[in-house]
C-alpha positions in Angstrom: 307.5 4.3 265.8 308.9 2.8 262.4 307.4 1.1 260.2 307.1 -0.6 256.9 304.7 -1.8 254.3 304.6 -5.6 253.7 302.1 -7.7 251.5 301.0 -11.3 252.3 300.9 -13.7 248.9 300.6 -17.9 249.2 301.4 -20.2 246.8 299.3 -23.4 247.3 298.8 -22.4 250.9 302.8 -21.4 251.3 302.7 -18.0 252.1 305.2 -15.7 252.3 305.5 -12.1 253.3 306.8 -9.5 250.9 308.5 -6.7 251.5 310.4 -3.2 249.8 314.2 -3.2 251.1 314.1 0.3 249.6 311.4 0.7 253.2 313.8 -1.0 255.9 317.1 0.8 257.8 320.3 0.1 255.7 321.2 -2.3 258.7 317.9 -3.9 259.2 318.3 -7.3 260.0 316.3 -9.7 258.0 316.9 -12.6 260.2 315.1 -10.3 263.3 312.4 -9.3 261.0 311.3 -12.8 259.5 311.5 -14.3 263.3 309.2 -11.7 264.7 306.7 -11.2 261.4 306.6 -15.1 260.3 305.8 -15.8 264.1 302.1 -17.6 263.4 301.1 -16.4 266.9 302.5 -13.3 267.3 303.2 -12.0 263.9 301.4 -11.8 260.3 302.4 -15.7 260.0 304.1 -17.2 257.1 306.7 -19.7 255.9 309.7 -17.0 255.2 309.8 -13.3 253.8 311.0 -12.6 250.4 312.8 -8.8 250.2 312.7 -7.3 247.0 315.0 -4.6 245.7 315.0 -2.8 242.4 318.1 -3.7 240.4 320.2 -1.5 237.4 321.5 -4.5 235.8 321.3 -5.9 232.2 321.3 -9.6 233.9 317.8 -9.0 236.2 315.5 -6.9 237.2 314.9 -7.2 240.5 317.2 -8.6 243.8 315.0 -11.3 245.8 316.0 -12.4 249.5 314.4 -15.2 250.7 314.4 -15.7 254.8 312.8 -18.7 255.9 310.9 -18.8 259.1 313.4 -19.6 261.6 315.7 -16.7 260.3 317.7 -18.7 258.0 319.0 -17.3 254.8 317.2 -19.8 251.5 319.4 -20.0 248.4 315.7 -20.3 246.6 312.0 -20.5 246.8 310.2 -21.4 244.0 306.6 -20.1 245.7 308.6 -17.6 247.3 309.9 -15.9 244.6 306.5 -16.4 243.0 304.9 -14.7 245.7 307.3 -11.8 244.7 306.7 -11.5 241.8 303.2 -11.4 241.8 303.3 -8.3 244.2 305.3 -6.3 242.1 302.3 -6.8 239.4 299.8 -6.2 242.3 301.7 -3.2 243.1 301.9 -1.6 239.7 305.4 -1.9 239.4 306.1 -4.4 236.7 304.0 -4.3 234.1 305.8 -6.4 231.8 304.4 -10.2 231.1 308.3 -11.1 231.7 310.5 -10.9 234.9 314.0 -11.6 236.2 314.6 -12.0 239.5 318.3 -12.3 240.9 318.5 -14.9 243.9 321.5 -16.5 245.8 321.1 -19.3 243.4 320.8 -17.6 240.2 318.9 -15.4 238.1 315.4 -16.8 237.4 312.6 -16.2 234.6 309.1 -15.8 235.1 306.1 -15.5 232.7 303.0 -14.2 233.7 300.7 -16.3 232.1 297.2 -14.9 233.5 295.8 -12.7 236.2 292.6 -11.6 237.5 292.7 -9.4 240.9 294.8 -10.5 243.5 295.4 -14.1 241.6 298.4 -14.3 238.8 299.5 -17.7 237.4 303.1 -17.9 236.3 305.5 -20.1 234.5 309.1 -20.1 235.8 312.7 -21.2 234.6 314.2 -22.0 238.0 317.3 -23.4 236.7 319.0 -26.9 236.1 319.0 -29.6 238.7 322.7 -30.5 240.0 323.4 -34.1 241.1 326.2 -35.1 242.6 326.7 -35.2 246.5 328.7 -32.1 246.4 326.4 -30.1 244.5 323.7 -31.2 246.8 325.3 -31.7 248.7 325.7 -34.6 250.8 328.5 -36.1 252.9 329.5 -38.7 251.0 333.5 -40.5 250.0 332.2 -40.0 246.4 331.8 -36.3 245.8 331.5 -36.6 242.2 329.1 -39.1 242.2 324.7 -39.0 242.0 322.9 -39.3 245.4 320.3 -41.6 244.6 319.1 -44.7 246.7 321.3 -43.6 250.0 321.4 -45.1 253.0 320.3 -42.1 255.7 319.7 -43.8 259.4 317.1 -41.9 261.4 316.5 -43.1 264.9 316.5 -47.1 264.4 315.5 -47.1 260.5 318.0 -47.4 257.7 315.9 -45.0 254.7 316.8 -45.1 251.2 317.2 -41.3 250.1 318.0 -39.7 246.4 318.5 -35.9 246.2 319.1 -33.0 244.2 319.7 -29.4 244.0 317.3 -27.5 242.5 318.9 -24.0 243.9 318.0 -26.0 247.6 318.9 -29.2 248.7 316.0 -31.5 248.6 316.5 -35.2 249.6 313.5 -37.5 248.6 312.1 -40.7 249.9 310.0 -42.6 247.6 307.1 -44.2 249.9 304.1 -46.7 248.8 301.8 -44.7 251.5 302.1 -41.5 254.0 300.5 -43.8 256.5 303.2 -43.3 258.8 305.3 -40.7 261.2 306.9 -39.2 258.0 306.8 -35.6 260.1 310.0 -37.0 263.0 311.3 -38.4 259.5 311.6 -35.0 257.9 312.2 -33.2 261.2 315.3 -35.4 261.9 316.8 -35.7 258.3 316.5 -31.9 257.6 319.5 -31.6 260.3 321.1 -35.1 259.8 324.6 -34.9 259.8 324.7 -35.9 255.8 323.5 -32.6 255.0 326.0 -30.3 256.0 323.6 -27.5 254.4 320.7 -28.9 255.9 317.6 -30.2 253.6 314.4 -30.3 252.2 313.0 -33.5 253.0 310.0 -34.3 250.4 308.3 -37.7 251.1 307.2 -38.5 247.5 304.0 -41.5 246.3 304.2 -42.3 242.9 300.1 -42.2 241.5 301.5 -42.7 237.6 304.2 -41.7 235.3 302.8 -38.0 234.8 301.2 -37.3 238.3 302.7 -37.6 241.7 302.1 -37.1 245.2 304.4 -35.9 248.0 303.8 -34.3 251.9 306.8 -31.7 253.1 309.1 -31.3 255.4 310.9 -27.9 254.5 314.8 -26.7 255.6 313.8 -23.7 257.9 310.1 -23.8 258.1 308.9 -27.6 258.7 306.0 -28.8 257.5 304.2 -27.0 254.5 301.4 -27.6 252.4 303.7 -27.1 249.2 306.9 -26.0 248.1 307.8 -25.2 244.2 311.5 -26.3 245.0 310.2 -29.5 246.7 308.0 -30.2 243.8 310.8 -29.5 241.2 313.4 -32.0 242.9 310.7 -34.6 243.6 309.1 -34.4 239.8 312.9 -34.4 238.6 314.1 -37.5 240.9 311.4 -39.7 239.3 312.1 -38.8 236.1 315.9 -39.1 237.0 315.6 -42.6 238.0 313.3 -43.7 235.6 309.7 -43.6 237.6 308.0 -41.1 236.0 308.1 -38.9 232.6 309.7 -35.6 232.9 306.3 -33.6 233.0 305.0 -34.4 236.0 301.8 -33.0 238.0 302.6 -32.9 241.4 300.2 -32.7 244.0 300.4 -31.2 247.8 297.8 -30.6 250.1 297.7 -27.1 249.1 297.3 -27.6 245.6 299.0 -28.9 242.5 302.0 -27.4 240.8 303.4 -28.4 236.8 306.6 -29.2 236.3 309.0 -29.9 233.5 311.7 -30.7 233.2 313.4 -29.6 229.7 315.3 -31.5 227.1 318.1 -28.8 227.5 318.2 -29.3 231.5 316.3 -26.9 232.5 313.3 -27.0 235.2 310.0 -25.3 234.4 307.7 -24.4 237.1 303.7 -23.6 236.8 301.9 -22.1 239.6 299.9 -19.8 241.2 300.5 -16.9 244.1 297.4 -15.5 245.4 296.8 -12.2 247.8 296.1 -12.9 251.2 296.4 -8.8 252.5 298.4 -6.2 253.1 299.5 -4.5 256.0 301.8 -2.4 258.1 304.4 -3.8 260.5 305.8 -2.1 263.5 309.5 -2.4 264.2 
């Protein structure tokens, strides 16, 4: 029987499994493998896999595939990629405090900033948010303009959504309360025909300009007790239209994440990715 090593890491309760492509068949298919081992009944259980692949490149260091749940290829995962990178410290392989990682949506930077065993805390540069609704993107007559305040109808409501890419879609609706079905919201604007690409649906409660609150509904996995993109694009749409200050704390049921977003455009991530086990999968 084959088989392969993986490692299971969370970030804020998001977990994701890692894995070596240097220890699958050239013509593995990742899709296959992050159905069978993300399955939460029949698998390890997690919210996507993130493949890792040693680069010889000047631009990163390592190659990181994320696969959400359902099979679906993610352009980025902020706790994904954090997951990632704290194996390859768990694993001896990257010793360094600094590490690229090479993802569909661009090279990003990570800085170890502490670590005891099996816990590492980093801070990341994901990248610059993009705006308009074909960066996002969103269906819209107007593809050069911002998607902020839209008009998205679910079912018999008529919501007000703004959104952003932050190397994912991620569409946000600003709420007074969660006291209500904001699950069949998220479920049936992730696949709403404005989103060609799909989305990350991020239901976001304003506590004060420098801490919010939001509750997930993620492209690929569903619901989630956190989500670095999701927290980037919700901390960066209230700065954007003028709710909160551009360091925000932003707090999921799993935990709370840090997020900045630069003078010079760039979005700074600060979390955690913690060790849940390791294992060996059968293919």
């Amino acid at each position: 029987m084959t088989t392969f090593n993986f490692s299971k890491f969370h970030g804020y309760g998001n977990d994701y499994i890692v894995i070596e492509r240097a220890d699958l068949a050239a013509d593995a298919s990742l899709a296959d493998i992050a159905l069978a081992i993300c399955n939460r009944h029949t698998g390890a259980g997690s919210d996507g896999i993130a493949v890792l692949e040693r680069l010889d490149s000047a631009e990163a260091d390592y190659n990181c595939e994320i696969v959400n749940s359902d099979g679906s290829a993610a352009g980025f995962s902020g706790n994904g990629t954090r997951c990632a990178a704290a194996y390859l410290h768990h694993a001896g392989q990257w010793t360094q405090p600094d590490l690229r990682l090479q993802t569909l949506s661009g090279v990003k930077s990570f800085h170890l900033l502490d670590s005891s065993p099996g816990h590492y805390r980093f801070q990341a540069e994901i990248g610059k948010p993009r705006f308009t609704s074909r960066e996002v993107p969103f269906a819209s007559d107007e593809p050069l303009h911002s998607v902020i305040d839209r008009e998205v109808v679910v079912g018999d409501q008529a919501i007000l959504v703004s959104a952003v890419n932050v190397g994912n879609p991620v569409a946000c609706i600003f709420v007074e309360s969660f006291d209500f079905d904001w699950r069949f919201v998220g479920r049936e604007m992730e696949t709403h025909p404005l989103f060609p690409e799909r989305a990350n649906i991020v239901f976001v409660k304003i506590r004060d300009r420098a801490n919010i609150e939001v509750r997930i509904w993620e492209r690929g996995a569903g619901e989630t007790s956190a989500s670095g993109t999701c927290s980037s694009g919700a901390a960066v749409l209230g700065a954007f239209t003028g709710r909160t200050d551009h360091h925000v704390s932003v707090h999921s049921p799993g935990g709370t994440s840090d997020v900045i977003w630069r003078e010079d455009n760039e979005i700074v991530l600060t979390g955690t990715a913690d060790l849940v086990y390791t294992g060996v999968w059968p293919l």
